[in-house]
C-alpha positions as CSV (number, residue, x, y, z in Angstrom):
1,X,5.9,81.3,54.3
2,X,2.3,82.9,54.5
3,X,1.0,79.7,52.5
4,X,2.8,77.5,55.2
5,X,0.9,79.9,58.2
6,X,-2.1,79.9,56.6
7,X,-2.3,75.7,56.1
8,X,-1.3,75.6,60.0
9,X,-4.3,78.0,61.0
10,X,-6.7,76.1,58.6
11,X,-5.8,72.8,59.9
12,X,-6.0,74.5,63.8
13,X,-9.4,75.4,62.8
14,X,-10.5,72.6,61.5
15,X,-9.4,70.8,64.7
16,X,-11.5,73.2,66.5
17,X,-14.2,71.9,64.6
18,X,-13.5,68.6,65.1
19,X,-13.5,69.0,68.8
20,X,-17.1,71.0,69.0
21,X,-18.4,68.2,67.2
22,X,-17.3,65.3,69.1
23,X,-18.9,67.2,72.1
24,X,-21.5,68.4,70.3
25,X,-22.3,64.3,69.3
26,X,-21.6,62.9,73.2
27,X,-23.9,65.2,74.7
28,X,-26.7,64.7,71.8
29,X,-26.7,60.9,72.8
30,X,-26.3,61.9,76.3
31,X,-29.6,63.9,75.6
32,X,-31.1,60.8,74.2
33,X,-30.9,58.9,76.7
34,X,-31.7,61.0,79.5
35,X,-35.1,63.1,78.0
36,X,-36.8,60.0,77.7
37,X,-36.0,58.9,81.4
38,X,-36.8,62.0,82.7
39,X,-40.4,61.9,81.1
40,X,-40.7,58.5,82.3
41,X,-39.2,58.7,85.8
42,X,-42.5,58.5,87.7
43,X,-44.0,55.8,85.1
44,X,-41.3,53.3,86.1
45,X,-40.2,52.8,89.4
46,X,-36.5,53.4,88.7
47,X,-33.2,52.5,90.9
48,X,-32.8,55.3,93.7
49,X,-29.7,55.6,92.7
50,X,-30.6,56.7,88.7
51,X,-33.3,58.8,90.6
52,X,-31.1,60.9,92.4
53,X,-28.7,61.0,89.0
54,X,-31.7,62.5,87.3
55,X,-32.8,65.1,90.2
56,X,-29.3,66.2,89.5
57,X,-29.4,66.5,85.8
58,X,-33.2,68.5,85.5
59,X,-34.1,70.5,88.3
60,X,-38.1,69.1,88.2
61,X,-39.1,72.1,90.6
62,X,-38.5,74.6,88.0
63,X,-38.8,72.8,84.7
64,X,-40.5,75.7,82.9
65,X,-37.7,78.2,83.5
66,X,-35.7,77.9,80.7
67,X,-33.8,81.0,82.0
68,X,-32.0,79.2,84.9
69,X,-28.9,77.1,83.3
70,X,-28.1,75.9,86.5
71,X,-28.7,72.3,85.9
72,X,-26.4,70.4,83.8
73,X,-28.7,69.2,81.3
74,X,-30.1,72.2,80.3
75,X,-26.1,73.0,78.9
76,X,-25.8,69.8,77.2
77,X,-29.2,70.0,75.8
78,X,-28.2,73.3,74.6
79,X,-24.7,72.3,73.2
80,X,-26.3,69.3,71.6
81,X,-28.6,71.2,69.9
82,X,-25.8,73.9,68.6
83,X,-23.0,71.6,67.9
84,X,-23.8,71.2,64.1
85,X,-24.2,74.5,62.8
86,X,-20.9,75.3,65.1
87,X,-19.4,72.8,63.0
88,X,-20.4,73.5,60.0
89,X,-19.4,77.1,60.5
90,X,-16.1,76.1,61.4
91,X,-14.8,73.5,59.0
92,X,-17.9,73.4,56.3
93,X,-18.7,70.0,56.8
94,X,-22.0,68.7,56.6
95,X,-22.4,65.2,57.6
96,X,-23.7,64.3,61.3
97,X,-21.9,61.7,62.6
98,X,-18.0,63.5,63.5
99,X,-15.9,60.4,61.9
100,X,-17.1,60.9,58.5
């Protein structure tokens, strides 16, 4: 019985791992793909509509504040950056990509 409880917690918390990872690994390519337009927004002249996308994301008025956390990038910067350790904690795996 406490073998049987103890597989179903291990396998709960390795789904719980799985999940932070998969997260973790959207918003890190999320992050790669929107740092780089950001830095480049006023180099090209981008689509309004990818503009206002990105005025959403980064609030450009107070870029140095790191402190704010009202802009949605700044969380999945910061859950792309904390995914793997999170993971690694969890389930002890150490690959990057989550479907290894």
């Amino acid at each position: 019985m406490r073998s049987k409880l103890k597989l179903n917690r291990s396998r709960r918390i390795n789904n719980v791992g799985v999940f932070i990872h998969w997260v973790g690994f959207l918003c890190l390519m999320l992050t790669l793909v929107l740092l780089p337009l950001a830095a480049l927004r006023e180099e090209f002249d981008l689509i309004p509509a990818l503009s206002t996308f990105l005025d959403f994301m980064f609030d450009f008025e107070n870029l140095g504040y790191l402190n704010s956390g009202d802009e949605p990038a700044f969380w999945i910067v910061w859950i792309a950056l904390t995914h793997w350790p999170l993971k690694f904690i969890f389930t002890g795996d150490k690959s990057l990509f989550p479907w290894r």
